[in-house]
N, C-alpha and C positions, 0 to 999 in steps of 0.2 A: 504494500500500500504506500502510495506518497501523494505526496503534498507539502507546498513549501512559501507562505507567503513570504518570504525574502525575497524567494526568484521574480514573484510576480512585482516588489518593489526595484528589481533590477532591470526588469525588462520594457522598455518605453519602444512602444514599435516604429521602427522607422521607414524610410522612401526607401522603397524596391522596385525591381524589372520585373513583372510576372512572367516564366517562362513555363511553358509545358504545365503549369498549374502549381507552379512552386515559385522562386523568385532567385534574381540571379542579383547579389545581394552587394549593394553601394556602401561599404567600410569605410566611408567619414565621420559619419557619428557613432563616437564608440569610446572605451576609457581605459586607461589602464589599472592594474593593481597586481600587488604582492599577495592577496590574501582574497582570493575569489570566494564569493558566498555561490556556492552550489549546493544540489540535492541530485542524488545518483548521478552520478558523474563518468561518463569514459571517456577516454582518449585514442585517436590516430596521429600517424607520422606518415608526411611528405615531403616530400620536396625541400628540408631541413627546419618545417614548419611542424610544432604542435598542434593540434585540433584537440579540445576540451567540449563535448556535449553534454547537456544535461536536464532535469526535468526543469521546465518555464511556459509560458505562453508562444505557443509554436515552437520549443525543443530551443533551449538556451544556449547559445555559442560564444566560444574565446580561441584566441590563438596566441602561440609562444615561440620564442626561439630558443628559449633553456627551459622553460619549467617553472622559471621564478618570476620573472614577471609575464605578465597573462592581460592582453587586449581584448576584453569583455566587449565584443558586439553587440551594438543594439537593434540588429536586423536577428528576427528565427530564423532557424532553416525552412518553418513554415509560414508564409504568409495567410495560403488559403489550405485549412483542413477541406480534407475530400468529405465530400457530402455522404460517400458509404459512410463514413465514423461514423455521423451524427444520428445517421440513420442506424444503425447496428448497435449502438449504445445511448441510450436514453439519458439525457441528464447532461451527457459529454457536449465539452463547448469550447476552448482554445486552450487550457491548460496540460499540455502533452507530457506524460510523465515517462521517465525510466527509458530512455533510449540507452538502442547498443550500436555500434559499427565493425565494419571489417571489413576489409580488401581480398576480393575471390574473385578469378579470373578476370581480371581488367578492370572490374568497378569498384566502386564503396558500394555497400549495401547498410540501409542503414534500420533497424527496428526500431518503433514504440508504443509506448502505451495511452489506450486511451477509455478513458477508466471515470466511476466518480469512486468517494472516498470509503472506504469499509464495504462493497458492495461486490459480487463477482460477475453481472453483464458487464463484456470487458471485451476488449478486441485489441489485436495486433496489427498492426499496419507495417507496411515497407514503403520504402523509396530507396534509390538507386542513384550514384551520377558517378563521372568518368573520374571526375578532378575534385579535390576541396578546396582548389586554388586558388578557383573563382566559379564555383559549383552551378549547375543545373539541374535541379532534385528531379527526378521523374516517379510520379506515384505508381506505385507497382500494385497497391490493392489491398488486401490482409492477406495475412499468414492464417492466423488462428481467430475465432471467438470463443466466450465460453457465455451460459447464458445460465439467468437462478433458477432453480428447479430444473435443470438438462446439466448441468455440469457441475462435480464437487473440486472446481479448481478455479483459478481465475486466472486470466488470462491477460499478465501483467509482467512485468520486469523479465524481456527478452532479453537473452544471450546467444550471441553465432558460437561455433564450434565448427571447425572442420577435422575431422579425425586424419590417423595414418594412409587412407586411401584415398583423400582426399572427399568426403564424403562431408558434406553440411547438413549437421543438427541444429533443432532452435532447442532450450532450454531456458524456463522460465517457472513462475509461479510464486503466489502468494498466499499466506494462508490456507484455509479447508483443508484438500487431503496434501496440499504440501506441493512438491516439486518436482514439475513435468517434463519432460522430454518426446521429441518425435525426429524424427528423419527429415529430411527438405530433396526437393529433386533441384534441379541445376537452375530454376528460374528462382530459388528460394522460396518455396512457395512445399508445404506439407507434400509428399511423393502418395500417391496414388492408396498403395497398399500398408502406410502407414500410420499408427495409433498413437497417443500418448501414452505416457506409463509414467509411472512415480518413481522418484529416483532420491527422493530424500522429505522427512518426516519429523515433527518433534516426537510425536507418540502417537499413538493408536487414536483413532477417531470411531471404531465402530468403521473401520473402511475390513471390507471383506476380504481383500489382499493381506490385510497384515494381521488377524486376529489370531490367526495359530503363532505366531513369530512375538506379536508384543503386548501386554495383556491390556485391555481396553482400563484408562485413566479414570479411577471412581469420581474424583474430584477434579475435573481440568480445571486450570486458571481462570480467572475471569476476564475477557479484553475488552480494554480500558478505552480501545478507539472504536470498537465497532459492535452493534447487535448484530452483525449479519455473519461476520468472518468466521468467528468461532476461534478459540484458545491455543489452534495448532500453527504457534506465532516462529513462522518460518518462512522466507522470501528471497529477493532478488540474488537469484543463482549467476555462479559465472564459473566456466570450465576453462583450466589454465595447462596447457603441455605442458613438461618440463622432464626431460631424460626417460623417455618411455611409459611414465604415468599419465593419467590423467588428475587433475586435484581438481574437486568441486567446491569452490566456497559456498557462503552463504549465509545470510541477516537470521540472528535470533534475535527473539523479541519485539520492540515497538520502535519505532521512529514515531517522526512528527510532531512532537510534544514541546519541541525547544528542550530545555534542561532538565524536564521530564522525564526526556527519552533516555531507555534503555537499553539502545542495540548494541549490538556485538555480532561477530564475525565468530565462524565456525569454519571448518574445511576437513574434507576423506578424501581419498583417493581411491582410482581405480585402474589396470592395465588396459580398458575396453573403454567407451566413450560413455556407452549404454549400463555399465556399471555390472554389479553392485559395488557403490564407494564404501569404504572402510574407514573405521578412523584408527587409532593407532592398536587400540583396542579391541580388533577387531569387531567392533560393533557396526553391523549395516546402518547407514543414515537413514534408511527407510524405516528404523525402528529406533530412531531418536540418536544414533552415531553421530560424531562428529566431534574435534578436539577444538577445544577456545584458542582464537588466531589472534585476535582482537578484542578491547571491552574500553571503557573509557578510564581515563586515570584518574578522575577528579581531580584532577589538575590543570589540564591544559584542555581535556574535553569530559565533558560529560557522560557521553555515548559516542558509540563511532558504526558506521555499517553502508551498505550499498556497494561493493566493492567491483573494481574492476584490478587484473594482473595483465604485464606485457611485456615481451623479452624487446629490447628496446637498444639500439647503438651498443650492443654487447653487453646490459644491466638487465634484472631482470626486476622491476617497479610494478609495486600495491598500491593503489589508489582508492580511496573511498572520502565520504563526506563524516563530519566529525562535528556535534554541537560544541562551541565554544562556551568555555566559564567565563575566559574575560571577556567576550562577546554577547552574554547572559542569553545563551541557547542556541546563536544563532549559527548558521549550517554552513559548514568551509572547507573550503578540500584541503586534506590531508595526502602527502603523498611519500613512501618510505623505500626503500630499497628491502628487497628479500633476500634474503642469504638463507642457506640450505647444510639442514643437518646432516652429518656420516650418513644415517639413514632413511634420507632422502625426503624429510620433512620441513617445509617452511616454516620460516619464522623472518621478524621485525629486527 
């Protein structure tokens, strides 16, 4: 789930080209800073340029030449939502959350979400362009919807993955039964013969897949953001290579709350894309696995979580948003280097 009225305090929209139904974006008004207020935040690299996307009104953008200072645009990458969103998700209006990116044969492809708050009708969308350089979004359509009463999942915080054969998964999910996975065929778009399936879990829901494996929770939590979600407070997935693994992270708990919030980061791993992830424990995520990667310090952040990893000019960099103490809550990106245990687990 996200939501971030910072973003929307950051984002004034500005004079664009409309192209192809997106907008081929005029980078004069714009600003800089050391200390970006984001929410879900990923990154690409071009042309010795950073790209920084993130949830805002029309998908929040900035660009870098080192990491540390960051030219906060004040043009989206959307001008114009495509009229399927509005129509596929009730409620939904310019607030586009949890985008992901990634470069696959010759384009960017870019997912996000488009969602209202604590509720699961939910849809994914795609766009496409050549360049970030000086971009032409081209709407591609949805991926996925999920819809209330037809789907125990929602269909929010997408992730690319392209495995050892070159084979592109989406992986996403919030809340309900946790976090899903499917296959994509070559236009990015769900492959014909392929289903979702759960790939990571706080605990048992009463989902029928896991009730022999973990025993159903007499007393779940209570969540503090939504009637609808339900307790199984687990989210925006992102699957990272590194030396023959696959590592799943992944948001426990709540965001959104400013200093409130309680996320943190978790991560298993797996040899196969499609899992089962492990955590060091061998416990399946899908039966509540997973090792703490991340939590906030009371210090410097309150909570931290949304993450994105990326092998990068030879470093291999963890990105996620972090509520700020000296900022009393508010949402900033944090970005740290990972370095890797004898036996082959990340860590800060």
């Amino acid at each position: 789930m996200r939501t971030s009225v910072i973003t929307l305090m950051l984002f004034v929209l500005g004079t664009t080209l409309t192209v192809q139904g997106q907008q081929h974006p005029r980078r004069s008004m714009s600003f800089t800073t050391d200390t970006p207020m984001v929410h879900d935040p990923v990154m690409a690299y071009e042309d010795s340029t950073f790209y920084l996307f993130a949830t805002g009104m029309g998908i929040q953008q900035m660009t870098s030449k080192d990491r540390q200072s960051w030219t906060v645009l004040r043009e989206p990458v959307m001008t114009v939502i495509p009229q399927w969103a509005h129509d596929s998700v009730p409620g939904f209006t310019q607030h586009v959350w949890a985008p992901d990116i990634i470069r696959w044969r010759g384009r960017w492809w870019m997912a996000y979400s488009c969602s209202t708050f604590g509720r699961n009708g939910s849809a994914i969308g795609l766009l496409s362009a050549r360049s970030l350089s000086f971009p032409i979004w081209n709407d591609e359509g949805c991926i996925v919807t999920s819809r209330e009463g037809r789907d125990n999942w929602n269909a929010i915080d997408p992730n690319f993955v392209i495995d050892d054969d070159d084979q592109p998964w989406l992986v996403w999910g919030s809340f309900w039964d946790g976090i899903q996975l499917v296959r994509l065929d070559t236009t990015m778009h769900v492959a014909k013969d392929a289903k979702p399936r759960t790939i990571a879990r706080r605990f048992n829901l009463n989902s029928e897949a896991s009730k022999a494996a973990l025993p159903v929770n007499p007393n779940p939590p209570k969540n503090p953001t939504s009637d609808f979600a339900g307790p199984n407070a687990i989210e925006a997935p992102f699957i990272f290579k590194h030396n023959g693994w696959y590592y799943l992270f992944v948001s426990w708990d709540y965001c959104c709350q400013g200093s409130k919030s309680n996320y943190r980061v978790a991560v298993g791993r797996s040899k196969t894309v499609d899992g089962p992830y492990l955590d060091r424990k061998g416990i399946d995520m899908r039966y509540g696995g997973g090792n703490l990667f991340l939590e906030g310090d009371k210090k410097e952040y309150e909570a931290a979580g949304h993450c994105a990893a990326y092998h990068l000019n030879g470093e291999d960099i963890f990105i996620c948003h972090g509520y700020s103490v000296a900022q009393e809550g508010a949402s900033v990106l944090i970005q740290r280097p990972i370095r890797w245990t004898d036996d082959g687990w990340p860590e800060l």
